[in-house]
C-alpha positions in Angstrom: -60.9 68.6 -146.2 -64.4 67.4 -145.4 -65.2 66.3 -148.7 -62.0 64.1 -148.6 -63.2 63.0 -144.9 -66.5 62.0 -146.2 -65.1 60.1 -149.5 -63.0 58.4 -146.7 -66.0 57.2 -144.5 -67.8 56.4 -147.5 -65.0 53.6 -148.8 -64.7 52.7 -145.1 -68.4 52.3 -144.9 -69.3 54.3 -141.5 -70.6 57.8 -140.5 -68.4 60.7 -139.8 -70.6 61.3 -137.3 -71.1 58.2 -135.3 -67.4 58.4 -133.9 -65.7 61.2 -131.8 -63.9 64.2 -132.9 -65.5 64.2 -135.8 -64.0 67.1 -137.3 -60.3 65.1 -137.0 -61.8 61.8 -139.0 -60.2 58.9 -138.8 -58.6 59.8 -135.7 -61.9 59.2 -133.9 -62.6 56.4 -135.4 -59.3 54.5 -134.8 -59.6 55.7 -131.2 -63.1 53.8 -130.8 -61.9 50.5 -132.7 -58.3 50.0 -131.7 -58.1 49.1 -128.4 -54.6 49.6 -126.2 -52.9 46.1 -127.1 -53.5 45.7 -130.5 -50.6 44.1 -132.4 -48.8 46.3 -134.6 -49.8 44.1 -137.4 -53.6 44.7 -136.9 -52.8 48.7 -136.7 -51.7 48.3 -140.0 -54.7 46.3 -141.4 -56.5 49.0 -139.6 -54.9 52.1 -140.2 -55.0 52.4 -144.2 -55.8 55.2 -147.4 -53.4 57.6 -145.8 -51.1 59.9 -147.6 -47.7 59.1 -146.4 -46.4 57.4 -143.2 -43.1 57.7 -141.5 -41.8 55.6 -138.1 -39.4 56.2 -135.5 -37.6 53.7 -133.3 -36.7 55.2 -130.1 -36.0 53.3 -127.1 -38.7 51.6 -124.8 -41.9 53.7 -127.3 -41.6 52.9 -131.5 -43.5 55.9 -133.1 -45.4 56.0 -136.5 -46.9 59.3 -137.9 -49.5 59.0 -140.4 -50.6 61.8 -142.8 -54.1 62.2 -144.0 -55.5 64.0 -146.6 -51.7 65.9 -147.6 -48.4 64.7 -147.6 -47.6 67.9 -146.2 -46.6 68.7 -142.4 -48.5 71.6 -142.4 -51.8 70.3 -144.7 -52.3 66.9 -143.3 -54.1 65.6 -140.5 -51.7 63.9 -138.9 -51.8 60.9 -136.6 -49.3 59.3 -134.1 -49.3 55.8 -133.2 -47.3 55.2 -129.7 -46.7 51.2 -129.9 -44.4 49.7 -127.0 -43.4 46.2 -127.7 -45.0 46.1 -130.4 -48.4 46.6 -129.0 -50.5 49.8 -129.8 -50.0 52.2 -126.3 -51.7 55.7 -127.3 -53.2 57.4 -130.5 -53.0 61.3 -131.0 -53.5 63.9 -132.7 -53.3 67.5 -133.3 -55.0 70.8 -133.8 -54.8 71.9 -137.3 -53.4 75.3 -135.9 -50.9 74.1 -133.4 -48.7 71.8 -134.9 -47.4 69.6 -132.0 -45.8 66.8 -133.7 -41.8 66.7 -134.8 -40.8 63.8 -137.3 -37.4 64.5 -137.1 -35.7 61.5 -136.9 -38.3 59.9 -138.7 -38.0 57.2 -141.5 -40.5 57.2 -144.3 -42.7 53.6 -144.0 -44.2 51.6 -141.8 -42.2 49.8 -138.5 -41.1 46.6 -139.7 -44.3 44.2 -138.6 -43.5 41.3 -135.6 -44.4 38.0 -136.6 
């Protein structure tokens, strides 16, 4: 996966290693630049070159899961985006070996955009 994470930084034009976590890349750097607040539109400006993306609606949180690298559960590096009306709440991830994230009840896409 790290040649895949370094092609990544190199089209995005930064350093792996200027930005946290850098083993999970881009989940360190979307942590540094998007900051709680950030319109769901801007997250998806933002958040971009991934493998597959799903959403889920679910009450007072919407959910989007992107995959990186794979469009495999168990392959990708996967990051969740925890938006409450429509404004970016939390970021995660997870370890490569503990898979913490379910997407059942996901959609494949994005979450509709607000305008």
């Amino acid at each position: 996966r790290l040649q895949q994470q370094r092609a990544l930084a190199k089209k995005w034009n930064v350093e792996i290693e200027n930005y946290p976590h850098p083993h999970y890349f881009p989940y360190g750097y979307f942590e540094e630049i998007l900051e709680p607040g950030t319109g769901i539109n801007e997250v998806h400006q933002i958040v971009v070159d991934y493998q597959r993306v799903m959403y889920l609606r679910s009450g007072t949180f919407d959910y989007e899961l992107y995959y990186y690298y794979a469009r495999q559960d168990q392959k990708a590096l996967r990051i969740q985006v925890i938006y409450k009306d429509g404004r970016l709440e939390e970021l995660r991830t997870e370890d490569s070996n503990s898979r913490s994230f379910s997407n059942d009840g996901y959609n494949e896409g994005l979450l509709e955009t607000f305008p």
